[in-house]
N, C-alpha and C positions, 0 to 999 in steps of 0.2 A: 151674402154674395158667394163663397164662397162653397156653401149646399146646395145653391144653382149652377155653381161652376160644375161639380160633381157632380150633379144630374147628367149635366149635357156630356159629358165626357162615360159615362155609363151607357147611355142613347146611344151616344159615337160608338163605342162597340158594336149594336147593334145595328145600325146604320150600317155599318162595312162589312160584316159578319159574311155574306155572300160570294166577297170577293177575296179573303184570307186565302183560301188554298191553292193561289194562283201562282205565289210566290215559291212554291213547292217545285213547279215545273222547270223554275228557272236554275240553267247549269253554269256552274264555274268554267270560266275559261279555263279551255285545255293548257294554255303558256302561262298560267300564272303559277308558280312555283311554290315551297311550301316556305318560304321567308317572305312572299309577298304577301303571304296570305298572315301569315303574323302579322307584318308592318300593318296591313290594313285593320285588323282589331286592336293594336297598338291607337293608331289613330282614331277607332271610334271611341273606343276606352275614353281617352284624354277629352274627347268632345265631349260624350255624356256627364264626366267629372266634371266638364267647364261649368255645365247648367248648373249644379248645385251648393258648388265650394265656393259660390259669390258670399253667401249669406256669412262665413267667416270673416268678411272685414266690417258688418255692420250687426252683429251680434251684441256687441257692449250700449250699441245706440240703445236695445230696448230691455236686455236686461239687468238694465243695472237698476234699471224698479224693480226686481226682485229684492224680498229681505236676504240677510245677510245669511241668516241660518238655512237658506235652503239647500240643498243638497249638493252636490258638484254631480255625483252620482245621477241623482234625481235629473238635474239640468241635461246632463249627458241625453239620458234616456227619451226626456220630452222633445229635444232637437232631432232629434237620431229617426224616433218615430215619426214627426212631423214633417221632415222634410222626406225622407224615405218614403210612407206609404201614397202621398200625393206623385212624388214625382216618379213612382211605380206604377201609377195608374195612367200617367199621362204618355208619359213616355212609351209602356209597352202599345198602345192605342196606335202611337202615333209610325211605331214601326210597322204596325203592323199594315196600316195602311199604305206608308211609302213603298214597302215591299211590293204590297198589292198593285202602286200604281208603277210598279215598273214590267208588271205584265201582262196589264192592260192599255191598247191603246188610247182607249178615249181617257182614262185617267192624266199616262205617261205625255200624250200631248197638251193638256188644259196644265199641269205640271208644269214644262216648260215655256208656255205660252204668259201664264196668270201666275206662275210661282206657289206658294204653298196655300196664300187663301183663297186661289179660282179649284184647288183641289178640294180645300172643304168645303167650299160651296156648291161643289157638282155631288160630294159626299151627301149635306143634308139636303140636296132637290128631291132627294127620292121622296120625302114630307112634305113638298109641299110651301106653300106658307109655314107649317109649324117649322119645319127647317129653318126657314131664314128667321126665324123668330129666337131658334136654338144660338145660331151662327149669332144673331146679334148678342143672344147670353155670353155666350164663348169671347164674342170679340171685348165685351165691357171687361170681361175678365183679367186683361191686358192692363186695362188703365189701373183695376185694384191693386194687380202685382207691380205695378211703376208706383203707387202711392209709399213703399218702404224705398224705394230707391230714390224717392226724389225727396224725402225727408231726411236720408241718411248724406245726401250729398250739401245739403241746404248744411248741414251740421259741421262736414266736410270740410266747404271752405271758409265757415266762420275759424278753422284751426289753420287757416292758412294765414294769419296774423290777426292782431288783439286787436286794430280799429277795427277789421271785418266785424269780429266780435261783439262791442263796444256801441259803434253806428248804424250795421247795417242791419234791421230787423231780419229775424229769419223768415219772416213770410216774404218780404219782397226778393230774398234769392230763389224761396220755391219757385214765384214766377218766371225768374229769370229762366232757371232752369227746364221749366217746363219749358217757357219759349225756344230753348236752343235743343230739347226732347221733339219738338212739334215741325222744329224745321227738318232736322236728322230724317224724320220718320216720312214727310212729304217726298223728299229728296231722294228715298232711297225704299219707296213704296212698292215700286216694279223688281224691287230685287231681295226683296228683302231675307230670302231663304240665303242664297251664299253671304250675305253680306251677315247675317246671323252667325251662320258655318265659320266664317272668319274671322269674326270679332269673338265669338266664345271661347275660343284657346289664347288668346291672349288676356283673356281676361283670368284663363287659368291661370296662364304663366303669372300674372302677376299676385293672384290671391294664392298661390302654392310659395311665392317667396315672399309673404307679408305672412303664411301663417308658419314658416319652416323657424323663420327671426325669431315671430313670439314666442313657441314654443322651447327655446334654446333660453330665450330671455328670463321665462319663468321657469324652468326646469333647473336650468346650470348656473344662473345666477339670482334669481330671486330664493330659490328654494333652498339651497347647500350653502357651506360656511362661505363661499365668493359673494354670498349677503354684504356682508362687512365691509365692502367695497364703496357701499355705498354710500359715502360716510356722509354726503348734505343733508340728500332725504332723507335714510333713517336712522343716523346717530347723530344729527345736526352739528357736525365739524361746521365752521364757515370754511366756505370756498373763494379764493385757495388758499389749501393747507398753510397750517404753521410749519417755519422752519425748524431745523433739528436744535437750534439756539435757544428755546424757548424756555423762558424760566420755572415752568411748569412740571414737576416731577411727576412719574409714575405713578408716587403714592398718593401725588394730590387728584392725580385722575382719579383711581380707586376708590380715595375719599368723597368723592364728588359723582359717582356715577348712579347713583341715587336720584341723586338732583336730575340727573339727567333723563331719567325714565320718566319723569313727569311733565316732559315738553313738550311743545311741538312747533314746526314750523309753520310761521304765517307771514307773508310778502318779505322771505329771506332773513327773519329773523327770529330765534327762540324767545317763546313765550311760555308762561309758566302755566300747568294743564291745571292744576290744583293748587291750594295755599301752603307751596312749603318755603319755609325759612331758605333764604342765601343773601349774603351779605355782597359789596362789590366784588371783592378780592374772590372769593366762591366764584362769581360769575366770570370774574376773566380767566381762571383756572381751567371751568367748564370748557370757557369758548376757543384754548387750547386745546383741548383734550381729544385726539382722535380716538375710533371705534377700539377697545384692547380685543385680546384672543378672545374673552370669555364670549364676545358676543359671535358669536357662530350660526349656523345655519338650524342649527337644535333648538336656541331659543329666538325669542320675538323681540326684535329689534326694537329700542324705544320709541321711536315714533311711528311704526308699524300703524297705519288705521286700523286695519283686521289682525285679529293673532293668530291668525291662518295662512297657510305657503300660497301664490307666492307674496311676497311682504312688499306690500305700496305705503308709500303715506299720500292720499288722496288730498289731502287737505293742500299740498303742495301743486297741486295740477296747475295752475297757472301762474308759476313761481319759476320763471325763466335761470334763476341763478343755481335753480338744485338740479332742475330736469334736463336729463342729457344733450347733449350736442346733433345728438344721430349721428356721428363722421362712421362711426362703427360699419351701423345699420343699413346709411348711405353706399359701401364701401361692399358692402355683401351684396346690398341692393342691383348694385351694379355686375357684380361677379355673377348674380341671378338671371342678372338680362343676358348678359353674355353666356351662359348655357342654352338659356334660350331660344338664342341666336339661330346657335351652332345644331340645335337638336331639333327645330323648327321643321311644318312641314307644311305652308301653305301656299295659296294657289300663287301668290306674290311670291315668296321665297321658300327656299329648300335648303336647309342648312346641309353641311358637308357629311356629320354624322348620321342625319336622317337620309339622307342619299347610300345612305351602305344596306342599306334594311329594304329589298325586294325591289320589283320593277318600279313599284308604288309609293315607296320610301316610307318613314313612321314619323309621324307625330310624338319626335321623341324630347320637345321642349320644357314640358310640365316637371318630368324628372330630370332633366338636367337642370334646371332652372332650381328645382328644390338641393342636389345634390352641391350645385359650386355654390348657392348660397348658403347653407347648408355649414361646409365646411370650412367657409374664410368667414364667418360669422364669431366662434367663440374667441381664436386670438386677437383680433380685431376689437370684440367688445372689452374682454381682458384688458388692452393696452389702454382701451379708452378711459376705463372704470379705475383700473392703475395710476394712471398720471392724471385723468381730469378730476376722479373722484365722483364722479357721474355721468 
């Protein structure tokens, strides 16, 4: 599907080809200033970013079937190229023609009349039948690109608690899902271009402060000696801590931290990875024993699943008593909306900072949203990882 997607989006060039140089003719308002004219590429910026920076929160859904040895590098490279050369090809098409129809009448009226699909449908009448043949290619194309979105959501709220998980199969939320996609989509048929327009920047703002979190999460504390923080997952402390009373020395840590690199967690409790010798008294010494200096952010933390940065123990993912709270996350999450807010630039609201930026104001929410979460994220986590231990 796919290679028919690209066919007809290749066509589409050709289809509009005649009407491109129209958009040449058309002049800047004499009163628009040179700060408006900023804010307004501010705001396109941010909208084109919306369309692509989704795929950041559903990324892990499909590669985590990759092997372990593949590349980071490599990963990099294959996403980068993927999403870039498609949404280069779609995108410059699609300017190219809205330009076009805003200096054409019969275009700029079916435009406002039928919205974006009575425009591509006067696009490929010049074909004929084989047009509305393209058009219906082009339109299936929609449902493919909804088949990762409504998989990743189905996945979604099984993490939104364990019975979801447990009882409710995943096929029956796809439907669910679908059903509540098919109502949205009837209900909002006749409008669908601004209602696109307006829902794609918040969809940034939300995936610019889900990826600003993680990348602080695996950078400054999974990766550097703030490792050792995490003392359930990957030094298996039990949580909470022992007090400073505990009869357990130093030396018996040291003695014992052998034993310890051979664990792992499994439903909140150390289990032995290999057959080594520990007697009881051994074991209660262990289950004192917090992370010491030596284990730092240079080596790989005993229960480390990969011995690569930044350092997870997977085998814990659904082990409520090691896996953080989110108060942190939650706490940033919030500081993120509230940039947002303030930086926002749409037909509904105008934030106060986007109102300083030209007649036209900026779509200045995406960065702000990344900058207050951004920076109330590492003390926050700090304090969390500090006193809760995860």
């Amino acid at each position: 599907m796919g290679i028919c997607f690209l066919v007809v989006i290749l066509l589409l060039y050709i289809l509009s080809s005649d009407k491109y140089t129209l958009y040449k003719h058309l002049q800047t308002s004499p009163s628009e200033n040179h700060l408006t004219k900023v804010g307004n590429r501010i705001s396109f910026f941010t909208l084109a970013y919306s369309t692509t920076n989704t795929w950041g929160t559903c990324t892990s859904d499909y590669y985590i079937v990759f092997p372990e040895n593949v590349s980071k590098i490599g990963i990099f490279l294959f996403t980068f190229v993927a999403i870039s050369i498609p949404t280069l090809f779609s995108t410059i098409v699609g300017m190219l023609i809205g330009n076009a129809a805003v200096g054409d009448n019969l275009w700029n009226s079916i435009y406002n009349e039928e919205s974006l699909g009575g425009l591509l449908n006067v696009v490929f009448s010049k074909w004929g039948k084989f047009g509305k043949f393209l058009l219906v290619v082009l339109w299936f194309s929609l449902i493919t690109n909804n088949i990762l979105n409504t998989y990743s959501a189905a996945l979604n709220a099984q993490l939104l608690d364990t019975r979801i998980y447990r009882y409710i199969p995943r096929w029956l939320i796809v439907i669910v899902i679908f059903a509540i996609t098919l109502v949205c989509s009837l209900l909002g048929k006749d409008h669908f271009s601004s209602i696109l327009s307006n829902f794609l920047p918040m969809l940034g703002y939300w995936v610019s402060i889900y990826f600003i979190l993680l990348l602080e999460e695996n950078t400054f504390f999974r990766s550097t000696r703030l490792v050792k923080l995490f003392k359930g997952e990957l030094y298996g402390v039990p949580l909470p801590f022992p007090t400073a009373s505990s009869t357990s020395s130093i030396n018996d840590c040291n003695n014992t931290s052998d034993g310890l690199e051979n664990r792992s967690l499994v439903d909140g409790s150390l289990e032995k990875n290999t057959n080594v010798a520990s007697s009881k008294d051994t074991s209660d010494i262990e289950s004192q024993c917090p992370p010491n200096d030596t284990h730092s952010g240079n080596s790989i933390p005993p229960l480390a699943t990969v011995p690569s940065k930044p350092f997870y123990n997977f085998d814990a993912w659904n082990n409520p008593h090691i896996l953080t709270n989110g108060y942190a996350a939650a706490f940033a999450f919030c500081c993120g909306v509230a940039g947002a807010i303030v930086g926002m630039n749409q037909v509904y609201y105008a934030g106060p900072i986007a109102r300083k930026v030209g007649d036209d104001y900026a779509d200045l929410g995406t960065f702000l949203a990344l900058a207050f979460a951004g920076v109330s994220y590492p003390l926050a986590r700090f304090l969390e990882l500090y006193y809760l231990g995860k």
